[in-house]
N, C-alpha and C positions, 0 to 999 in steps of 0.2 A: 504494500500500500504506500505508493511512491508519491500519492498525489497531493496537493496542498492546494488549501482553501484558498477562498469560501468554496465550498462544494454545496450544490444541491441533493436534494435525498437520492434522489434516481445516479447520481454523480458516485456518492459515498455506497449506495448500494451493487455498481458492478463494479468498481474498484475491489470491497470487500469479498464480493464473490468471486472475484479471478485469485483474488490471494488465500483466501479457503480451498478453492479446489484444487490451485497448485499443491496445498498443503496435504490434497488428498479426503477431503474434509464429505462425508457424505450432507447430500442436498445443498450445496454452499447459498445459492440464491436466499432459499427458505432460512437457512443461519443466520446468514446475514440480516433478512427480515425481522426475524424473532427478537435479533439483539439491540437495533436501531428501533424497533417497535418500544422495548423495555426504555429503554434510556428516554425516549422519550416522553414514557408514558402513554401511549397510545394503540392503536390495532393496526393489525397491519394494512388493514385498507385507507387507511388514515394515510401510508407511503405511497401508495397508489394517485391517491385524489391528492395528495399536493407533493407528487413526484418532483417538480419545480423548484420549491421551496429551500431555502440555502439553510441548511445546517450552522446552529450557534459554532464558534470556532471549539467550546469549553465540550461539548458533545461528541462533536467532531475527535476532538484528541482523546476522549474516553472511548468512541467505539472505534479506535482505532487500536486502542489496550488491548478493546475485550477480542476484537477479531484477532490479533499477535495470540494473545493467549485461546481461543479455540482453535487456533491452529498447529498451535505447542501440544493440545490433545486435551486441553481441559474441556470438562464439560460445561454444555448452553446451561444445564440446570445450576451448578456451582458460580456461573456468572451473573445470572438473573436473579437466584436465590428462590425459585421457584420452581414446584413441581405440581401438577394436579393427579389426584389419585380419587377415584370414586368417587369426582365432579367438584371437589372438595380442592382446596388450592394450599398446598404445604411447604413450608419455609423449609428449605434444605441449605447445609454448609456442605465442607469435607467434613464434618463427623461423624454426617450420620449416611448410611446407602441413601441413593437415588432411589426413591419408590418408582416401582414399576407395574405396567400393569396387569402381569399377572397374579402379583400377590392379589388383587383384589379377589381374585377366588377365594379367597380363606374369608374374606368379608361373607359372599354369597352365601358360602356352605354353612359358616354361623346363621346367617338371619332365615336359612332355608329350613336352621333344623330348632330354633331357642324356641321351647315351650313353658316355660315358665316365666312369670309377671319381672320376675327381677332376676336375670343369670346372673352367675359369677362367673368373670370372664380373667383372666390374668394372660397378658402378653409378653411372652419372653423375648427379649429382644428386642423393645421397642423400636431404636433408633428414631428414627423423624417421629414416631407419634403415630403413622400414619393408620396402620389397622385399631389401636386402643382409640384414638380421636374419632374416627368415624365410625368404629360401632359406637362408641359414645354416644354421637350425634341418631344415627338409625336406629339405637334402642334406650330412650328416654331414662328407662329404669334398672335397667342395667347396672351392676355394680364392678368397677374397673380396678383393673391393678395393672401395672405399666412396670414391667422392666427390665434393666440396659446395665451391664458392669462399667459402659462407659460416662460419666457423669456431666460429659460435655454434649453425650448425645442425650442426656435425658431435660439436660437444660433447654436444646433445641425443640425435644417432645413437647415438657411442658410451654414452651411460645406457641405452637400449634394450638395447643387445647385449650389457650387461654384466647386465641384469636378465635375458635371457632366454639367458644360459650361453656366449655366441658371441664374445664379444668379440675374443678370442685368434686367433679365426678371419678374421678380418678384418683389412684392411689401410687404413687413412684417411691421405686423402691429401686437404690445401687444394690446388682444380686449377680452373680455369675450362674446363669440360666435360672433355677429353682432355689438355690441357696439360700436366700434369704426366708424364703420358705417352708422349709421342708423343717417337718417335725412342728410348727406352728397350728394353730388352729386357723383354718382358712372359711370360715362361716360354714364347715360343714364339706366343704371340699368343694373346688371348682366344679360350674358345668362344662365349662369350656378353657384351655390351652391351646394359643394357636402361639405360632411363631413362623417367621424366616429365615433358617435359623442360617449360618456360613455354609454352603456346602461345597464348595470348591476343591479339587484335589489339589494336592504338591506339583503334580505333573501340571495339570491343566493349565494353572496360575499363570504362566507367562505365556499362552494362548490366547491370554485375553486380550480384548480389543483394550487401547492403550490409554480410553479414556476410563476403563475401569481398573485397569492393573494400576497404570499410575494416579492414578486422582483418588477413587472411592476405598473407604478405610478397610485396609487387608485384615484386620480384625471381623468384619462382618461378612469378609468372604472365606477366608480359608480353612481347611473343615479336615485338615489331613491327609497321609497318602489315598485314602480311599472314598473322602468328601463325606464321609458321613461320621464322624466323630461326633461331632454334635448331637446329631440323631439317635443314637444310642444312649447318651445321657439324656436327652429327653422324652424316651421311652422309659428308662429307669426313675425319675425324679418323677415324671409325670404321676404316675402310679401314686403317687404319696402325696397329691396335691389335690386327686380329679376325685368326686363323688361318686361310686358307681354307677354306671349307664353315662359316663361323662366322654367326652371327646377332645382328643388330642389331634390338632388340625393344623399342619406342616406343611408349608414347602421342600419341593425338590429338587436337582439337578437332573439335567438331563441323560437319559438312560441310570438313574438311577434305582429305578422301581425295583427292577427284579433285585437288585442288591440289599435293598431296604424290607423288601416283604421275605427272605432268607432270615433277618434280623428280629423279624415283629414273632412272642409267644403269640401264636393261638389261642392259648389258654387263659390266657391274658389281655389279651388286644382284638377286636374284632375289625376284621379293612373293611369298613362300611361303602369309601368309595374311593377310587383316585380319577381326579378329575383330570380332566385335558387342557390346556390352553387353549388359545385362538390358532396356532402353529400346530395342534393337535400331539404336542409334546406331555404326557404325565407328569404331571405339575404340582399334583398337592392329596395328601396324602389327610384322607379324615378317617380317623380310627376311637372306636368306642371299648371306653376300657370295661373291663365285665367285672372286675372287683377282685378282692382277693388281698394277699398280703404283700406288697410293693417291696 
């Protein structure tokens, strides 16, 4: 981005997107859009109808930052500070994962199966807030417990919950998955355990695309040589948390089912469903625990 003002929008936007797509940058137009959208304050048809219009110079030199930097690989969401998940709009940094939206299945399969006036619902793993915030909001009466071992993601959580009315509803707690938990009296034991949890293997991790290997916190992805580290403590802990006939409702990596269902007692865990994504990838893993001694 060689160009110097005043520039117009339409001016500032193919300059940005010849220097995105050099950088290899998927959809650079539309990045471009998104970013000069934000900064302005506006939508993007707003760049449209006054394509014309000359860019403040103080503008100008910040969406010149932020394109330098989505082309170094950071992500649109850690620039804008915005992410939308289940219609619902969430304040994201690097501490906490990008919501995405597949986890929103773990939303569905909660509000497909809650029959009780007030569940108890505890989210391990918070991060952004984003699945504890909006069942928050989609089940009034709902009782919430929210938590993250990392304390900078749960300060991010509760900004969300306080921005979208729920805060009060919710209970935060620093826990390394169930810890803080277990052995506690939990009102009788959850109805509901959902999480996202890291499932990343050792191998896979520098596979990744480089705005998640390098940008998004290796803590909420990496899950050991065989990604499901995690997973197994949260079958073990869940046990000792969940009420009988309760559910434990998990994301997964890809092709990791059959590794995961090898893992699950029968005797202990029923696989009620695994749901699919939009990609028709096995995505999320709802399992009702049948009771028993944990």
């Amino acid at each position: 981005m060689n160009a110097v003002g005043p520039l117009t929008i339409s001016e500032a936007l193919r300059s940005a997107s010849q220097r995105l797509a050099q950088a290899e940058v998927d959809a650079p137009r539309a990045t471009a859009q998104i970013l000069l959208a934000h900064l302005l304050g506006k939508d993007r048809t707003f760049l449209i109808t006054h394509a014309r219009d000359v860019l403040d110079p103080a503008v100008w030199d910040r969406f010149q930052q932020w394109v330098e930097q989505r082309a170094a690989g950071v992500p649109v969401q850690y620039l804008t500070g915005h992410q939308e998940f289940y219609g619902l709009d969430f304040l994201v940094t690097p501490d906490v994962l990008i919501p995405r939206p597949e986890t929103e299945l773990i939303v569905e399969e909660v509000l497909n199966r809650h029959h009780r006036p007030d569940p108890l619902i505890i989210d391990v793993g918070t991060g952004s807030g984003c699945l504890a915030v909006t069942l928050a909001v989609h089940l009034p009466q709902a009782r919430i417990i929210a938590l993250d071992i990392s304390t900078a993601a749960l300060k991010v959580a509760r900004q969300n919950a306080q921005r979208h009315g729920v805060d009060h509803r919710i209970g935060w707690l620093v826990s390394d998955l169930l810890a803080a938990l277990i052995d506690r009296t939990v009102g009788g034991g959850a109805d509901f355990i959902v999480a996202n949890p890291p499932y990343v293997s050792t191998a896979e991790f520098h596979r990744l695309p480089r705005e998640v290997r390098d940008h998004e916190p290796r803590l909420a992805l990496l899950a050991g040589p065989d990604g499901l580290i995690v997973h197994r403590r949260l079958l073990q802990e869940s046990q000792r948390c969940l009420r009988p006939g309760g559910y434990l409702i998990m994301e997964i990596g890809y092709g990791q089912c059959q590794s995961l269902t090898r893992i699950i007692d029968p005797s202990r865990w029923e696989v009620e469903k695994v749901a699919r994504d939009l990609q028709g990838i096995e995505r999320t893993f709802v399992l009702r625990w049948r009771g028993g001694n944990g």
